[in-house]
C-alpha positions as a Markdown table, in Angstrom:
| # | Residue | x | y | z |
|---|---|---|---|---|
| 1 | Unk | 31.5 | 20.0 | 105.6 |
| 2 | Unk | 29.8 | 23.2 | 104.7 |
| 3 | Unk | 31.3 | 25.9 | 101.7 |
| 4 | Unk | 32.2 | 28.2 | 104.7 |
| 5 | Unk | 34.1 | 25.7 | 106.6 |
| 6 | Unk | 36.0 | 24.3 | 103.3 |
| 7 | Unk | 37.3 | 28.0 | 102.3 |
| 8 | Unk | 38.5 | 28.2 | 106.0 |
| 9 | Unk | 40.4 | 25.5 | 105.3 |
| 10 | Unk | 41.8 | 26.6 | 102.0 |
| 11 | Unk | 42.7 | 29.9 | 104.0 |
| 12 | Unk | 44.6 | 27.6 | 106.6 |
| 13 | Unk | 46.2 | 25.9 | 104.2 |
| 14 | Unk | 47.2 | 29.7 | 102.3 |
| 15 | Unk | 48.8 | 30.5 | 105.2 |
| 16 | Unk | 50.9 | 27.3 | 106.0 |
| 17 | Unk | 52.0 | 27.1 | 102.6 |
| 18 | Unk | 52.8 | 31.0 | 102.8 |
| 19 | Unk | 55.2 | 30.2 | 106.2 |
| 20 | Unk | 56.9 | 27.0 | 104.5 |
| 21 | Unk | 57.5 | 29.9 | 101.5 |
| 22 | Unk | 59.3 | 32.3 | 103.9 |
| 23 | Unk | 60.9 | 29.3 | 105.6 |
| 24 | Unk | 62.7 | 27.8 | 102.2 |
| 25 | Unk | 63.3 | 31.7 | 101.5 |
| 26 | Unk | 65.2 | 32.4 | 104.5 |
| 27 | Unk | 67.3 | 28.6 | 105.0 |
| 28 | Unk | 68.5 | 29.7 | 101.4 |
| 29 | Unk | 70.6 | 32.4 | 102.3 |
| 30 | Unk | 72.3 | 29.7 | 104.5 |
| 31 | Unk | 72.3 | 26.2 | 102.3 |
| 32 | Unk | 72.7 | 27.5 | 98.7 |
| 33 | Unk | 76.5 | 28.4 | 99.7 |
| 34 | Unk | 77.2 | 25.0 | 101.0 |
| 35 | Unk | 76.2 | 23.0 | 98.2 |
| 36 | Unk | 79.4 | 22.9 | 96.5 |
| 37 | Unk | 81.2 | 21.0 | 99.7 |
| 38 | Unk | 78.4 | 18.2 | 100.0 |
| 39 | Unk | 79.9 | 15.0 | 99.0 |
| 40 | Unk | 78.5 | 14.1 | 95.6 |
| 41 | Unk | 79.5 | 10.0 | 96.3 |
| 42 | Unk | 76.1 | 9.2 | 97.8 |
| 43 | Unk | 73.2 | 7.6 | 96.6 |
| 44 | Unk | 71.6 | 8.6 | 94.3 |
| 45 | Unk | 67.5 | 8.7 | 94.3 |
| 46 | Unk | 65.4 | 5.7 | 92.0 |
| 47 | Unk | 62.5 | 6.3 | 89.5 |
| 48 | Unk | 61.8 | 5.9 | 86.1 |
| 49 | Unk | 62.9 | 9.8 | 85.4 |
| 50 | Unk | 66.2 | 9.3 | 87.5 |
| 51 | Unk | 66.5 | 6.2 | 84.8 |
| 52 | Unk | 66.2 | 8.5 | 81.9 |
| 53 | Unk | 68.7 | 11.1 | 83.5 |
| 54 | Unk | 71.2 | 9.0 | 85.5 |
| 55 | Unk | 73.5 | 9.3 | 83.5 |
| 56 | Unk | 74.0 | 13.5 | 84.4 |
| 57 | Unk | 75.5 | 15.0 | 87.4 |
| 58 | Unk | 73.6 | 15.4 | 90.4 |
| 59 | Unk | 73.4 | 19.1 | 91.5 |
| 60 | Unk | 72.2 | 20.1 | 94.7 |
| 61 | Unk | 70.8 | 23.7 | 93.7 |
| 62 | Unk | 68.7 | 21.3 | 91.3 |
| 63 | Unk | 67.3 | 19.9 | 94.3 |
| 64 | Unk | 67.1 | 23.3 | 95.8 |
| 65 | Unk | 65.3 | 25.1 | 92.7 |
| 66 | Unk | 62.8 | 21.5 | 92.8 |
| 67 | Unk | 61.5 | 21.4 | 96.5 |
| 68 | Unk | 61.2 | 25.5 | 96.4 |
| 69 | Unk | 59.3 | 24.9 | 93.1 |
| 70 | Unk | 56.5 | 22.7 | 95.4 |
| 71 | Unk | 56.6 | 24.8 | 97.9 |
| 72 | Unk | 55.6 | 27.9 | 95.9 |
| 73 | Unk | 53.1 | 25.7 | 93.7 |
| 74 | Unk | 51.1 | 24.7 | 97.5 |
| 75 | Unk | 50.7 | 28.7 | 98.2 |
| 76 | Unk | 49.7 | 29.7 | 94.8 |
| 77 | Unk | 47.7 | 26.3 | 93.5 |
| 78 | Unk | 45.8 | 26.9 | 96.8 |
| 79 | Unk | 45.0 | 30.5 | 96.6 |
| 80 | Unk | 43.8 | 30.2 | 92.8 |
| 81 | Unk | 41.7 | 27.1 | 94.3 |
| 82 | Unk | 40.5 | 29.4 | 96.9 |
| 83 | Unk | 39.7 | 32.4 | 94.7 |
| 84 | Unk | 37.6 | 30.1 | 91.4 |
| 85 | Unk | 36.1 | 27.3 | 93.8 |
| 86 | Unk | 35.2 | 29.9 | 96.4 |
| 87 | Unk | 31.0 | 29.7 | 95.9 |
| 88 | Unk | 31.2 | 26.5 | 93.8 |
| 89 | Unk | 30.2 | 23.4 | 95.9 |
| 90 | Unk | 32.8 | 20.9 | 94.7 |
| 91 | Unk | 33.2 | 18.3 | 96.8 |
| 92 | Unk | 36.4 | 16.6 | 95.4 |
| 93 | Unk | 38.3 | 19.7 | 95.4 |
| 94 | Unk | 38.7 | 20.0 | 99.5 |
| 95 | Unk | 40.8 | 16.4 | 98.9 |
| 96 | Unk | 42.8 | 18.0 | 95.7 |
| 97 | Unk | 43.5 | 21.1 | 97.7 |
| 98 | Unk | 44.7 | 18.4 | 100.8 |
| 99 | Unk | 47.0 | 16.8 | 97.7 |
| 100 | Unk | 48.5 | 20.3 | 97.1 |
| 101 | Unk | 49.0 | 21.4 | 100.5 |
| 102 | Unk | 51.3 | 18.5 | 101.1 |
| 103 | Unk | 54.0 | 20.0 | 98.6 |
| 104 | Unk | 54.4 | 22.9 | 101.6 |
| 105 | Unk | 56.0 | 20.5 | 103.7 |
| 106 | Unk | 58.6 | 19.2 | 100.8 |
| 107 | Unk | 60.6 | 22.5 | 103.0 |
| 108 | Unk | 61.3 | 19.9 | 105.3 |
| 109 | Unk | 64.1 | 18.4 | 103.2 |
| 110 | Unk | 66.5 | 21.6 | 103.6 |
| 111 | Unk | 67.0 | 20.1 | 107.2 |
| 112 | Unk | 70.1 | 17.9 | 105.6 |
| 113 | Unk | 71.9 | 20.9 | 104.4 |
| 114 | Unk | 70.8 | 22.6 | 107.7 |
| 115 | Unk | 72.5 | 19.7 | 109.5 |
| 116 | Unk | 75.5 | 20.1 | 108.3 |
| 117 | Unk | 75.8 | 24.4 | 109.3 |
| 118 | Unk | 74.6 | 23.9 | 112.5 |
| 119 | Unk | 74.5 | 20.1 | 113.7 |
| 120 | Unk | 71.2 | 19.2 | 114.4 |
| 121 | Unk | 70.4 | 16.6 | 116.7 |
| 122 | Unk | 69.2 | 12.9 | 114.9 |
| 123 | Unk | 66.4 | 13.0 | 116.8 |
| 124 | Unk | 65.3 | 16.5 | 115.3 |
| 125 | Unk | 66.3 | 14.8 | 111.5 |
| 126 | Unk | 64.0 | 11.7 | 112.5 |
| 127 | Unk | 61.1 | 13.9 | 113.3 |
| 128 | Unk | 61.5 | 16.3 | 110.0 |
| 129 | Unk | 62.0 | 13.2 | 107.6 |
| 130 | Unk | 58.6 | 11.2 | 109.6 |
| 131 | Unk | 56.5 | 14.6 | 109.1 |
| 132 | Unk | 58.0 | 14.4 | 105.5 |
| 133 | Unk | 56.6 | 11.0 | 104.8 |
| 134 | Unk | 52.8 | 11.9 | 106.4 |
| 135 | Unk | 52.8 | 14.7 | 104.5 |
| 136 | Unk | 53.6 | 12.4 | 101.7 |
| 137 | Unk | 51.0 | 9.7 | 102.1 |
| 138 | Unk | 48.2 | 12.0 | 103.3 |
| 139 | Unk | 48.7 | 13.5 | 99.8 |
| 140 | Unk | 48.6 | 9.8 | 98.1 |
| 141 | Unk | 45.2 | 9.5 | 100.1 |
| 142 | Unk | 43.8 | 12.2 | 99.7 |
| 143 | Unk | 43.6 | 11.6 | 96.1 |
| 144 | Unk | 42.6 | 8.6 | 96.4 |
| 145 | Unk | 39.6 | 9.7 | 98.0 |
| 146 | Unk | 38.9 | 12.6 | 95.6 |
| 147 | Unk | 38.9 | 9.5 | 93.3 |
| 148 | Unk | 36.1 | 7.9 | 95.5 |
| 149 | Unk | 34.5 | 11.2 | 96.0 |
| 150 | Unk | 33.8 | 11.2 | 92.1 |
| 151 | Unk | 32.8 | 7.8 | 92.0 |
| 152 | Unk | 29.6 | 8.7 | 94.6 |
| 153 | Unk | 30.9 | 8.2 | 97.8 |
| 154 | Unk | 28.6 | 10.3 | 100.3 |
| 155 | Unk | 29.6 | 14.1 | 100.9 |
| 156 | Unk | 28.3 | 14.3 | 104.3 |
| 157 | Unk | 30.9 | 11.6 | 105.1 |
| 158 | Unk | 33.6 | 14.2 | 104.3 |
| 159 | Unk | 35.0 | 14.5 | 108.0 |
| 160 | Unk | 34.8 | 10.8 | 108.8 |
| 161 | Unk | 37.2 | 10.4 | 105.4 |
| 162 | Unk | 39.7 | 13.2 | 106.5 |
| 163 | Unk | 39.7 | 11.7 | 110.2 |
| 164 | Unk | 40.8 | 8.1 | 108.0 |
| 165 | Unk | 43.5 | 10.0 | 105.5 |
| 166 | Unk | 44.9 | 11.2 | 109.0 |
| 167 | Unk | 44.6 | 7.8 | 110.8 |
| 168 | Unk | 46.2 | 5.8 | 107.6 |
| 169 | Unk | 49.3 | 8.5 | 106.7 |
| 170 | Unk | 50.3 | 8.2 | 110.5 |
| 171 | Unk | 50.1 | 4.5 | 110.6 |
| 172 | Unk | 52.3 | 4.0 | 107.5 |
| 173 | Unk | 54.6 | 6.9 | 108.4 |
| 174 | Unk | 55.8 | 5.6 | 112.4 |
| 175 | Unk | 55.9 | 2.2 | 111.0 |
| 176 | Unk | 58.6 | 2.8 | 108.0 |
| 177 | Unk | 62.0 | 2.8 | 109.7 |
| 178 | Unk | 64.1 | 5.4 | 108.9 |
| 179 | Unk | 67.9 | 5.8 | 108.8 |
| 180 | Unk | 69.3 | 9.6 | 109.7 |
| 181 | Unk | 72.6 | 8.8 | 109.0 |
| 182 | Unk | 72.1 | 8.1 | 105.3 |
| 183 | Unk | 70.7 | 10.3 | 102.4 |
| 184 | Unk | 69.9 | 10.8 | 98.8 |
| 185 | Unk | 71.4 | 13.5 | 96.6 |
| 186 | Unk | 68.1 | 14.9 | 96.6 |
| 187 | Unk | 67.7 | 15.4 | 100.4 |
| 188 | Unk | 65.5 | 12.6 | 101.1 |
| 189 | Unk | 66.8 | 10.4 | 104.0 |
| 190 | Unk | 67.0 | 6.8 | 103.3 |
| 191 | Unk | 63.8 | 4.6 | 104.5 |
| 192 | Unk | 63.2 | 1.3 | 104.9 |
| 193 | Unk | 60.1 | -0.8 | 102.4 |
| 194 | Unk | 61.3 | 1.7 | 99.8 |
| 195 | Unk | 59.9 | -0.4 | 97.4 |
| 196 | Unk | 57.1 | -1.9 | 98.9 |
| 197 | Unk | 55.7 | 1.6 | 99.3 |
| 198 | Unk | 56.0 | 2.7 | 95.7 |
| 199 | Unk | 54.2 | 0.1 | 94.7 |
| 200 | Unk | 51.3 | 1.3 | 97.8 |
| 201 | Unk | 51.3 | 4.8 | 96.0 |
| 202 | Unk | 51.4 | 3.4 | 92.4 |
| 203 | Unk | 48.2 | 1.5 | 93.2 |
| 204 | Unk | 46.8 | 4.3 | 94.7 |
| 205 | Unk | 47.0 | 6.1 | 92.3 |
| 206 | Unk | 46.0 | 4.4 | 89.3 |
| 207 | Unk | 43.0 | 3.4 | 91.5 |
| 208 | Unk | 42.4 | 7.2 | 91.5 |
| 209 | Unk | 42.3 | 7.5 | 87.9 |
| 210 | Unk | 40.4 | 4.6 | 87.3 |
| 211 | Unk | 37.5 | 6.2 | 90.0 |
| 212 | Unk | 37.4 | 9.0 | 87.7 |
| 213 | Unk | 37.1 | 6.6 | 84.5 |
| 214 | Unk | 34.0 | 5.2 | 86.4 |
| 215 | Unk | 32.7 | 8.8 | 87.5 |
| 216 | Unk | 32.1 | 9.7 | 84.2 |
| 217 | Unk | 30.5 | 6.3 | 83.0 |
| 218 | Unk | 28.4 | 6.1 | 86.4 |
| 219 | Unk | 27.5 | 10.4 | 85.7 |
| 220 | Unk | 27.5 | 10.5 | 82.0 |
| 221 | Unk | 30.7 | 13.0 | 82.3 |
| 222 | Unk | 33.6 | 12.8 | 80.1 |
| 223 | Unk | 34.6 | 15.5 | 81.6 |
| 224 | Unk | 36.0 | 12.9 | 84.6 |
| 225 | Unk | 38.0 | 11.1 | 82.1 |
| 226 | Unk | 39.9 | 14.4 | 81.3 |
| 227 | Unk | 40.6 | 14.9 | 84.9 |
| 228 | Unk | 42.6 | 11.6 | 85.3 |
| 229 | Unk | 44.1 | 12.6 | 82.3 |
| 230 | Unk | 45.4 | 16.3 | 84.0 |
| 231 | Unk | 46.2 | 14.0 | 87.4 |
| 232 | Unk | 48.4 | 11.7 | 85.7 |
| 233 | Unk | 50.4 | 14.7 | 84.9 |
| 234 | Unk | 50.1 | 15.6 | 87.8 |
| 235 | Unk | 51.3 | 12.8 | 89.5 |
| 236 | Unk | 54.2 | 12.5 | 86.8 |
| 237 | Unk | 55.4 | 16.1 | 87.5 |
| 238 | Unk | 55.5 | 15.7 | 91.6 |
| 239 | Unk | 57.3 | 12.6 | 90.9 |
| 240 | Unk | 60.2 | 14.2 | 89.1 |
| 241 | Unk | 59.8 | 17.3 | 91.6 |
| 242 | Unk | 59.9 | 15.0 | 94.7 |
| 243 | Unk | 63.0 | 12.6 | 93.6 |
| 244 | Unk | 65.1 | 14.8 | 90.6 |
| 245 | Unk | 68.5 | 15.4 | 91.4 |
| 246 | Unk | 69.2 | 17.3 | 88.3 |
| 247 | Unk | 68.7 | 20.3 | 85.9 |
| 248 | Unk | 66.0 | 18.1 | 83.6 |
| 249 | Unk | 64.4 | 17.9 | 86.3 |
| 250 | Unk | 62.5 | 21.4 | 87.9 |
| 251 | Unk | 61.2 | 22.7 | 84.9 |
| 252 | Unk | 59.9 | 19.6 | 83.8 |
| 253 | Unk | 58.4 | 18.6 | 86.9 |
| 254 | Unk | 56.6 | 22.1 | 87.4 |
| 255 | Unk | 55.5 | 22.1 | 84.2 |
| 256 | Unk | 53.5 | 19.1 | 84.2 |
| 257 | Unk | 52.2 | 19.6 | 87.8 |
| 258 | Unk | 51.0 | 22.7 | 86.6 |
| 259 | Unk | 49.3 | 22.0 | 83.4 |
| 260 | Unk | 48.1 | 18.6 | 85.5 |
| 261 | Unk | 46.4 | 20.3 | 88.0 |
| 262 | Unk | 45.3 | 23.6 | 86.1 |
| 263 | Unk | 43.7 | 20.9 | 83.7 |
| 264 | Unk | 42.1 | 19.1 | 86.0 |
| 265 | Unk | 40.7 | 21.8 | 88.4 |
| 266 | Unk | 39.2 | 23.7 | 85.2 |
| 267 | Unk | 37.0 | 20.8 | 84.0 |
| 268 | Unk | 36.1 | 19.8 | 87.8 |
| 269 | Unk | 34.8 | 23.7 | 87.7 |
| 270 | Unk | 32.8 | 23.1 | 84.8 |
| 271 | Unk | 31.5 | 20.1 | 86.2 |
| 272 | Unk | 30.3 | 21.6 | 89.0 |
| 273 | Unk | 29.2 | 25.0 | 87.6 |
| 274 | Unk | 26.3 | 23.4 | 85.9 |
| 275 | Unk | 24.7 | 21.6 | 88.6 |
């Protein structure tokens, strides 16, 4: 993929993230107001943060202020991406920038409270909560293949790898059953291997981290190991973002997704600035 053809995708990607923006904008003049007659006796989501702060009461304007909080980090984590990476040829920054586009589609989860104004069809839920889950696993792949990316794997194959992110995300996401009758307090409708596919994205992404370990051992770069430093931040703040039902957890979340990826996008620029 050629520099001109990457920043064509980064402007793509501006403007999908800029829509999902408008979208959460407008369906909160509609769900904000009818937080306060959801049922609270549901389920509540699993994690090692939801561990730490089960113990306080979900709120669903938590939820709100969390998904809005990745939404708005896709639009402007992609058009600072766009802006410093615009004339630098870095190759694993096309596959961070697919990892950060994915947090658009987190918009996707005010369909529950939508439901419940104007009574959407299941079959509409089942389609939003399946594009939820690619968008969910492209982003666990794509990382993992910025991970390879670092490690050596060759640049001209950069299509071929997008074309297998694609293939892999759809596979995983129309095989997961999924049940539209039953939620999470943070929107998230239940799905079946719930645990089995933590684990998947758990391996994943250590696997990631370890790739960059070996990037900078294979380069001479410590530069690499201070990247899978910023990405596990990363990955711990769109953790908290993706599952928190609470007031610990938005501000925490964006905080460490931003520092995460700020941190790891700078030194991958000064990486790349010198060759």
């Amino acid at each position: 993929m050629t520099l001109s053809e990457r920043n064509t995708f980064f402007k793509i990607g501006i403007a999908v993230s800029a829509v999902c923006v408008l979208a959460v904008l407008g369906a909160s003049f509609l769900t904000i107001s009818v937080y306060q007659d959801i049922d609270n006796n549901v389920r509540r989501p699993s994690g090692f943060f939801q561990l730490l702060t089960g113990f306080m009461n979900n709120d669903y304007l938590a939820v709100h202020a969390s998904l809005a909080a990745l939404v708005l980090f896709s639009l402007v984590g992609l058009i600072l991406i766009h802006f410093y990476f615009e004339r630098t040829s870095a190759p694993e920054i096309l596959y961070i920038a697919m990892f950060i586009i994915s947090f658009a589609f987190e918009a996707l989860r005010l369909i529950l409270p939508l439901q419940m104004i104007f009574n959407i069809a299941s079959f509409y839920m089942l389609i939003a909560s399946r594009m939820l889950l690619f968008a969910r696993f492209f982003s666990v792949f794509s990382l993992f293949a910025a991970g390879l990316c670092a490690a050596g794997m060759e640049v001209q194959k950069t299509r071929n790898v997008i074309f297998i992110i694609i293939i892999a995300a759809l596979i995983v996401t129309m095989g997961v059953p999924i049940d539209v009758l039953n939620w999470d307090t943070s929107f998230n409708m239940i799905n079946g291997y719930s645990s089995l596919f933590r684990i998947v994205e758990l391996v994943a992404f250590f696997t990631t981290m370890i790739s960059f370990v070996i990037a900078a051992k294979i380069r001479g770069t410590k530069e690499y190991n201070y990247i899978a430093v910023g990405l596990l931040l990363a990955l711990a703040g769109r953790s908290i973002l993706l599952s928190a039902d609470t007031w610990a957890g938005p501000a925490l979340g964006l905080i460490l997704l931003s520092v995460g990826v700020g941190f790891l996008c700078s030194k991958l620029h000064k990486i790349h600035l010198w060759l």
